[in-house]
N, C-alpha and C positions, 0 to 999 in steps of 0.2 A: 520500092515495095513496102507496105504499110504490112510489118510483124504482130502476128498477134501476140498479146501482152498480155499476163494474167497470172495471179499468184493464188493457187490455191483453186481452180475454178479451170478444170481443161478437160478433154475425154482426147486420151488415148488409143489408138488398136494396134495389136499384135496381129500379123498374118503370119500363120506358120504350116506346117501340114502335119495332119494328126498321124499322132504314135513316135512323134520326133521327141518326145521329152521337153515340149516346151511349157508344158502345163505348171508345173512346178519353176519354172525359173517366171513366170506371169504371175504364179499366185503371189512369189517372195515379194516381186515388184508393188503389188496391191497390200500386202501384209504390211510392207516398210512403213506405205505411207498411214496407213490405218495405225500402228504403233508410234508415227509421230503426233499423232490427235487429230486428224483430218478425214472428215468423211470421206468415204470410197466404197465404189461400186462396181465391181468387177461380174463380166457376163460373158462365160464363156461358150464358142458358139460351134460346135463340132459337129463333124458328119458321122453319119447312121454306120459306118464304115469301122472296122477296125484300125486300120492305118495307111497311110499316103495320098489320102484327101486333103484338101484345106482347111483350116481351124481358123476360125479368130479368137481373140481376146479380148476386150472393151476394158477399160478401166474410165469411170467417171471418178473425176475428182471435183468435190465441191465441199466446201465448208461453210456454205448455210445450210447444209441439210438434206440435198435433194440427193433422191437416191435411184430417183427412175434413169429410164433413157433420155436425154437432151434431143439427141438427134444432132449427125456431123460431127467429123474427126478433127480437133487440132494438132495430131499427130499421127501419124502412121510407121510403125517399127515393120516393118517387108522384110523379112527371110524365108521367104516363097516365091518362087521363081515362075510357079504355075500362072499366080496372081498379081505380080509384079506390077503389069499396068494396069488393073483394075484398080490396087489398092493405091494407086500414084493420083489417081483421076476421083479416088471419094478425097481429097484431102481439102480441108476448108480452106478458102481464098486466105493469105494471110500465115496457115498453118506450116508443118515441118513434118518433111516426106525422110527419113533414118531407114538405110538398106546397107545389104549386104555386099558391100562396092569390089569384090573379088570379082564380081562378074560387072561386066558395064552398062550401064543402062540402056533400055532399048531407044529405037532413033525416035519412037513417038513422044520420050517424056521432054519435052520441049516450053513446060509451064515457068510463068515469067515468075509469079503471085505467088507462088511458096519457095521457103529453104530447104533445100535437098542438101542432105549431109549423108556422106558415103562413110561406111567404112568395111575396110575389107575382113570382114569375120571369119570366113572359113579358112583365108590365108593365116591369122593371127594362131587361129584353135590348130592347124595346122604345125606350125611353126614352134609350138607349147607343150604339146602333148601329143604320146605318143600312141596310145589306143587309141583307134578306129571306134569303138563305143562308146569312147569317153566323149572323145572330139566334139559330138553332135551336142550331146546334151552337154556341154561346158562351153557350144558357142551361143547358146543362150542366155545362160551366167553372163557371157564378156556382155550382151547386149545392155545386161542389169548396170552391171559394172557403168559403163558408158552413159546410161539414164543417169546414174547417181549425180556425176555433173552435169548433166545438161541441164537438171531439173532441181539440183540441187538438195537434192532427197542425205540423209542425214550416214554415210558410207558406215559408220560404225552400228547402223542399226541392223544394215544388210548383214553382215558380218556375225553380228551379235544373233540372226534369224538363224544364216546356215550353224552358227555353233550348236544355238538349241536344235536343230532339225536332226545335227547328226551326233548330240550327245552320246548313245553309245558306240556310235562308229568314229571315231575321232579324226580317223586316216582319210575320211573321206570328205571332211568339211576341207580339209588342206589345196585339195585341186577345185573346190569351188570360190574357197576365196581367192585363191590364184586368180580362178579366170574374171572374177568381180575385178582384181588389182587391173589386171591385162586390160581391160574397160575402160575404168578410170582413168591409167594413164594415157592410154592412146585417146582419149576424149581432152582430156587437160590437154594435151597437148597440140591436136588440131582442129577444135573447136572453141575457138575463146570467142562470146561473147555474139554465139554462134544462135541461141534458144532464149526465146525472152518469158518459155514458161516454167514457172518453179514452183514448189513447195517447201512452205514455213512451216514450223513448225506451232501448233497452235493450243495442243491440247484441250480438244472440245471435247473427247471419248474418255473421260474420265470414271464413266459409268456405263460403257457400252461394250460388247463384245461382236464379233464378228465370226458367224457360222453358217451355216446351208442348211434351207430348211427342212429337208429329210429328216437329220441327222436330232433337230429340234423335235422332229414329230416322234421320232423313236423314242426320244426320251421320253415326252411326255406320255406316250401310252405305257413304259416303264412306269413311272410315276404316278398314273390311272390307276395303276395295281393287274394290267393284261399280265396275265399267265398263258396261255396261246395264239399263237401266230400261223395259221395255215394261210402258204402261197405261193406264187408261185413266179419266177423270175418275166421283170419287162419294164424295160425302159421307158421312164426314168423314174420307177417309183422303187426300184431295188433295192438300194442303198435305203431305203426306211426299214427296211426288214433287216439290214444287213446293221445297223443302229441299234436297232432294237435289241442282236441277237451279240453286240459289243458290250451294249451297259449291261444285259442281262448276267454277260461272262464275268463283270465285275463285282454285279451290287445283287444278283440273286444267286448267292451259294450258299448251298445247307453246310453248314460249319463245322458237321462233323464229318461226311460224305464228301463235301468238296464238288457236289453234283448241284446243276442248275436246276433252281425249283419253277422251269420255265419249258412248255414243248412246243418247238420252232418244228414246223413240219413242210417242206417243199412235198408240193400235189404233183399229180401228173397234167393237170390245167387248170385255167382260175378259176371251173367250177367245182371241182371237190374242191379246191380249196376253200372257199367261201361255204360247200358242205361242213367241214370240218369245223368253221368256226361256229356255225349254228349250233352243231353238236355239243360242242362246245359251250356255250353259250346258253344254250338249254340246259345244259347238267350244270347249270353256275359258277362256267368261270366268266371272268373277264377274256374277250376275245377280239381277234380284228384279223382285216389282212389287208396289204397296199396292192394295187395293181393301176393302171392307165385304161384307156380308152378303150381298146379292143378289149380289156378285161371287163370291164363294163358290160359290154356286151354281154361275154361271153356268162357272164353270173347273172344278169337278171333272171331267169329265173329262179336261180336260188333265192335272187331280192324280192322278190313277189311270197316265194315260201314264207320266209324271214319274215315279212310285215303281215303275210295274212294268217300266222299260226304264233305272232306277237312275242318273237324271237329278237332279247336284245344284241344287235351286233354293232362291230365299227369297221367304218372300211374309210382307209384313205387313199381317195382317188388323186393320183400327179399325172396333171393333163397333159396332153400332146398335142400336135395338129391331128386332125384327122379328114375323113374320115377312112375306113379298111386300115392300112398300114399308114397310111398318112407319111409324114416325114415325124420319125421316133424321136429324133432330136434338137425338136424345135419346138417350143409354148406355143399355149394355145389356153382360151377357158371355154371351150366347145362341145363339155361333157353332163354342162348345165340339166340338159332337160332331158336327156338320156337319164342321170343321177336321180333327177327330182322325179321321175314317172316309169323308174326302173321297172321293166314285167310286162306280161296283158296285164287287160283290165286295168280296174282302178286300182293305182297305186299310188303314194304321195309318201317321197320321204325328208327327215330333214337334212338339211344341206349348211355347213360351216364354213365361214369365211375366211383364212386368215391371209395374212397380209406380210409377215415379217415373222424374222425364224422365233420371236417370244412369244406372237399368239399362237404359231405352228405345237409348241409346245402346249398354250394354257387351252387352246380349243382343242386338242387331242385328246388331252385330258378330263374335260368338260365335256366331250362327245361321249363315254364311256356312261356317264354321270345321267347324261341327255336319253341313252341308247336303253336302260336298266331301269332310267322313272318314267319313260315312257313306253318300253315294249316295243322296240322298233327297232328299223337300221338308220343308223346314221352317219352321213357322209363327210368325211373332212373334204374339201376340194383346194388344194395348192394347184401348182402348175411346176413344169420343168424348170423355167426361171428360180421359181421361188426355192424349190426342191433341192436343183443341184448347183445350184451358183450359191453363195457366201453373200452374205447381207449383213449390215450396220445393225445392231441392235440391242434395245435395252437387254438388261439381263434376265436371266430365266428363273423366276424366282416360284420359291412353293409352300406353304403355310402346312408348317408340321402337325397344326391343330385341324387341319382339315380332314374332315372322314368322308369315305365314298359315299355316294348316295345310291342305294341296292334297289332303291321304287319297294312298290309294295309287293315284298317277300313274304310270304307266311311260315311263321314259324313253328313247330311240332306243338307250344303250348298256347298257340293263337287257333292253330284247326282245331285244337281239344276244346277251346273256348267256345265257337262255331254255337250258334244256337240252333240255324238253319243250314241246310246244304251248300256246302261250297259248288259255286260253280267259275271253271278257269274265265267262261267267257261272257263271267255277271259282272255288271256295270252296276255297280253299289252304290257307286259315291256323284254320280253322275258329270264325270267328268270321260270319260271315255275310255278310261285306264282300268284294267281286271285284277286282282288279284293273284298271284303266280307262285308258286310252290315249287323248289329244287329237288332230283328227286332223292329218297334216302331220309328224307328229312323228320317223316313219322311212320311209323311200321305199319298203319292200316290207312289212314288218312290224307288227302290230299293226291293222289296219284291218279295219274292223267295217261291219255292216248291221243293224241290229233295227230293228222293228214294235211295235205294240203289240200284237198276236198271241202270243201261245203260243212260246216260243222256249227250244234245250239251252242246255247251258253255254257253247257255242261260239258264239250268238248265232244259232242260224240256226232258222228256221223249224220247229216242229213242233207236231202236234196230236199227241202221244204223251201218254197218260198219266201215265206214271211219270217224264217229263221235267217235264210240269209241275207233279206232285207236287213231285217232288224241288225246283224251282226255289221255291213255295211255303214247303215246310216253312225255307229257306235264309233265305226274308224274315223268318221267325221269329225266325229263330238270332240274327241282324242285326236285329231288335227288341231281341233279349234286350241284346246287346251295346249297343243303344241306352242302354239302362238303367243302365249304368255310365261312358254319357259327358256325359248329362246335368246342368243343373246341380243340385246337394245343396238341399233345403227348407232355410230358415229353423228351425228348433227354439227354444223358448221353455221349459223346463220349468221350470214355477214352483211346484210341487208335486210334490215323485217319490212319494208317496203317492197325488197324485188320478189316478185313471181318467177322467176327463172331460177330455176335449180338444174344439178349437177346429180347422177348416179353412178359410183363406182364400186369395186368390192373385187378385194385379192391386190394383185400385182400391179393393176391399173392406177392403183390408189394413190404412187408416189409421184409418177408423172402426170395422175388428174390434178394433185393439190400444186405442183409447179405451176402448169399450164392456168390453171384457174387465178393461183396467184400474180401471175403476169399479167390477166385480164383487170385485176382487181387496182393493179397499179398503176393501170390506165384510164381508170374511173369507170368500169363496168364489174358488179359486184354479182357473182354466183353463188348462191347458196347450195353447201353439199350435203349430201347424206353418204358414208360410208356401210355399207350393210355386210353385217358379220353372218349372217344366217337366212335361211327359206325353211318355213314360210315367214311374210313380213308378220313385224310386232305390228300393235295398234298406233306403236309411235312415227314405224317407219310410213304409214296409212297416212297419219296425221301429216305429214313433212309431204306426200304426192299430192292430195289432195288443197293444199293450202298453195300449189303453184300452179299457174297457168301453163306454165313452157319446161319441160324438164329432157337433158339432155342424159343419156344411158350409155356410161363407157364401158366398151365390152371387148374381150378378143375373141371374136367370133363371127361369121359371116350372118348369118341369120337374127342378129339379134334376139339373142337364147335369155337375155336375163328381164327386155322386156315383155317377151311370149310370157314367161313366167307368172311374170308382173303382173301382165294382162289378165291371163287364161283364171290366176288363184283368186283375183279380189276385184275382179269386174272393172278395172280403172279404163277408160275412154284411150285406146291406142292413141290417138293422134297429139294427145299430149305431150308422149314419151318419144322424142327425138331420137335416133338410134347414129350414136358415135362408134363405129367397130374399125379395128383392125383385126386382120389375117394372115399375114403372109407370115407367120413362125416367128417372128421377132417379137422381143417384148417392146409394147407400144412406146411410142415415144413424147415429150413432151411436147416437142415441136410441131407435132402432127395434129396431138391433142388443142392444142391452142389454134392452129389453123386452121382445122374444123369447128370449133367454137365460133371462132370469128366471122367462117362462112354460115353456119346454122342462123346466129343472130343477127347479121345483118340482113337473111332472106326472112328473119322474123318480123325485120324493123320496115323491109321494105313493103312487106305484104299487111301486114297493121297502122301502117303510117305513124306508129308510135316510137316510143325512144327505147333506149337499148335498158 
């Protein structure tokens, strides 16, 4: 049997059953090896359920950098008995099947092509310790434990993780390192020369940290300057407000009060919540609120208010499958065109791309910026992957000399200036954007009434036609100008010869640049565009337009990012290839590459030209 062999370069799964306390002895495993300088990708993959369903875990390990899904297990850790032969049966040709050997294997695992290594864990934790609630969660520990040799992961790091985790509790790193020893030595001692995959130590993350992007986006709308948060709890966009409402307990205290100069308000649904930030937002604070898919839903119409009565808001959406309840705890970016045409009627909002928990943090912050110079709502769109799993990333940095940008606010001795009547919904400057007045701000001057009715330039009620034409064709105008304040795609041109390009944006983005780099190493070159935002720049225009053949990576069944693509800037469908995955995983790179390969070779054969 030909072992698979590899240092530095494996993907592991944990199968466990949720609310077992294995989450924590998964994450220590992923932290070890990220603390020894090795990239790592941990994805954790849990049911909608509170507890005693099945969990997995994924840990990619690779130290050139790739951070997506690969696609296939060369290890599989089983301490679930529900799943036992499912998870025996994903394990790669070559790979190493590690279980729970107090029970005996059923009679179907009978595979020639991988090493099965037993050990018996619930005997050992049994044998060890004597609470029943300890046991469970410290036969996870031993599994750590036992990794450390197999894989050769660095034991004092493990060690040196639980000390810092239970700094103030001291008593209780004692039975965790126990059961990491308990691991170790029963691994030494009947696995020798057992696992031919391992990790060195390499130190490539010399500048990187490792966080989840929630926790990234909370900060930066911390660091936006949002003083309100109306929302209301749903999976998996919770923890962004639960972030928010952590830094805020640290870094916004009035110093003499000791009280947060921040109002975190849970609604009774996502649409007063998203009330609440208008309101907000109207009386000039900085505002937002996180919700998912079905919140989506449920606020367009406040989004429709919002954009037609030129209410800065933020909202970040953490996508889901959908659609109705969908499955809550599984990715997806299928909230696309629901986001960008939020409401009846015409609506068109803009939408942010990030990709990893640093832009999670700088397009948060830049949305706020986006949301106040242009009079609109604007959407961050992460996904659950990106949100609640832990990602490799530069660090999150912020320029102290940076001021907010507020759009054009008038000031008490800007309206005293005023030669001519102010009007909230007069297009001055002819870019599409009004002028806007907070109220409080001059004691006779500048103060406004609108509805979400029909209303002229002056703010005031009308059902005219040509008033609301005219206010219409203005939100155009202030689209267009959208499009120049957006942030620039990514560009990649790796061939100024080839016409065949590449579209990704979000989470897609680390397993498109794998997969494409495999093509590339095969003498077939795709040029990418990454896109951080909707609507496209003139840049992103220039990069469709300049290819014949372009492939659109999405997780979504309907191919929602080239509808977009189509529907906003007139481009010829049949150019735009639609690559999608759906089924709640985050795409993989294996997938991505073999739909590549099948699109261009049905290119190559139907053109009779070369690839």
């Amino acid at each position: 049997m030909n072992r698979i062999e590899r240092v530095n370069d494996f993907v592991i799964r944990f199968a466990n059953v949720n609310g077992s306390g294995s989450a924590s002895a998964n994450n220590l495993f992923a932290q070890a090896i990220f603390r020894m300088g090795i990239p790592v990708s941990p994805k954790n993959i849990f049911p909608s359920n509170i507890q005693g369903l099945p969990t997995w875990y994924e840990v990619r390990v690779n130290e050139k950098g790739y951070l997506g899904r690969r696609g296939g297990y060369d290890m599989v850790v089983a301490v679930n008995g529900q799943t036992l032969l499912k998870d025996y049966n994903e394990v790669a040709s070559g790979g190493y099947f590690f279980y729970d050997s107090t029970r005996v294997l059923p009679d179907e695992c009978q595979r020639t092509d991988i090493t099965v290594l037993g050990m018996p864990l619930t005997e050992l934790c049994n044998e060890a310790f004597e609470n029943p609630k300890l046991r469970q969660l410290l036969k996870n520990i031993i599994y750590v434990g036992a990794l450390s040799h197999l894989l050769d992961i660095e034991f004092s790091v493990l060690t040196d993780s639980i000390q810092r985790q239970f700094k103030k509790k001291p008593k209780l790193a004692e039975p965790n390192i126990q059961a990491l020893e308990i691991g170790l030595n029963y691994a030494r001692e009947h696995f020798t020369d057992s696992c031919r995959l391992s990790v060195v130590r390499r130190d490539l993350l010399t500048d990187a940290i490792i966080m989840d992007g929630n926790s990234a986006t909370g900060l930066g709308a911390l660091y936006a300057g949002a003083t309100v948060a109306g929302w209301y709890p749903i999976t998996p966009s919770t923890s962004v407000i639960e972030a928010f409402e952590r830094f805020a307990g640290r870094y916004r205290i009035e110093d003499e009060t000791g009280r947060r100069k921040v109002a975190i308000i849970q609604a009774e649904d996502e649409l007063a919540a998203l009330g609440m930030v208008i309101g907000a937002a109207w009386n000039g604070a900085r505002s937002f609120t996180a919700t998912s898919g079905p919140g989506i839903s449920l606020m367009s119409e406040f989004l429709g208010l919002a954009y037609f009565s030129e209410v800065p808001v933020v909202l970040i959406d953490v996508q889901r499958t959908g659609p109705s309840t969908g499955m809550p705890t599984r990715t997806q970016q299928s909230d696309l065109i629901a986001a960008a045409y939020a409401s009846h009627g015409d609506t068109r909002n803009v939408l942010l791309f990030p990709c990893d928990p640093a832009e999670c943090f700088e397009l948060t912050a830049q949305a706020f910026d986006l949301a106040e110079r242009l009079q609109t709502p604007v959407l961050v769109m992460t996904d659950l992957d990106l949100g609640m799993n832990d990602h490799v990333s530069r660090p999150l940095v912020w320029d102290d000399k940076r001021r907010y940008d507020r759009g054009k606010v008038l000031s008490a001795e800007q309206l005293d200036a005023l030669e001519t009547r102010w009007g909230r919904y007069l297009d001055i400057d002819g870019d599409g954007i009004c002028y806007r007045t907070i109220p409080g701000t001059h004691p006779t001057q500048g103060a406004y009434f609108t509805r979400g009715t029909s209303h002229d330039e002056y703010a005031a009620y009308t059902e005219d036609s040509g008033a609301y034409e005219r206010n219409m064709i203005r939100l155009l105008t202030k689209w267009d100008t959208a499009k120049t304040m957006v942030p620039e795609p990514h560009i990649t041109i790796r061939d100024p010869q080839s016409k065949v390009g590449a579209i990704f944006f979000g989470t897609t983005t680390h397993s498109a640049y794998e997969a494409i780099n495999r093509l590339e190493e095969e003498g077939t070159a795709i040029n990418t565009m990454r896109l951080l935002s909707f609507p496209l720049t003139a840049t992103a225009l220039d990069f469709i337009n300049s290819h014949d053949m372009i492939f659109v990576i999405e997780q979504n069944r309907d191919s929602q990012l080239k509808t977009l693509i189509v529907t906003d800037n007139g481009i010829l469908p049949n150019k735009l290839v639609p690559l999608t995955n759906f089924d709640g995983m985050p795409i993989t790179a294996d997938y991505i590459t073999e739909k590549l390969e099948a699109g261009l070779a049905v290119s190559t054969t139907t053109t009779g030209g070369s690839k």
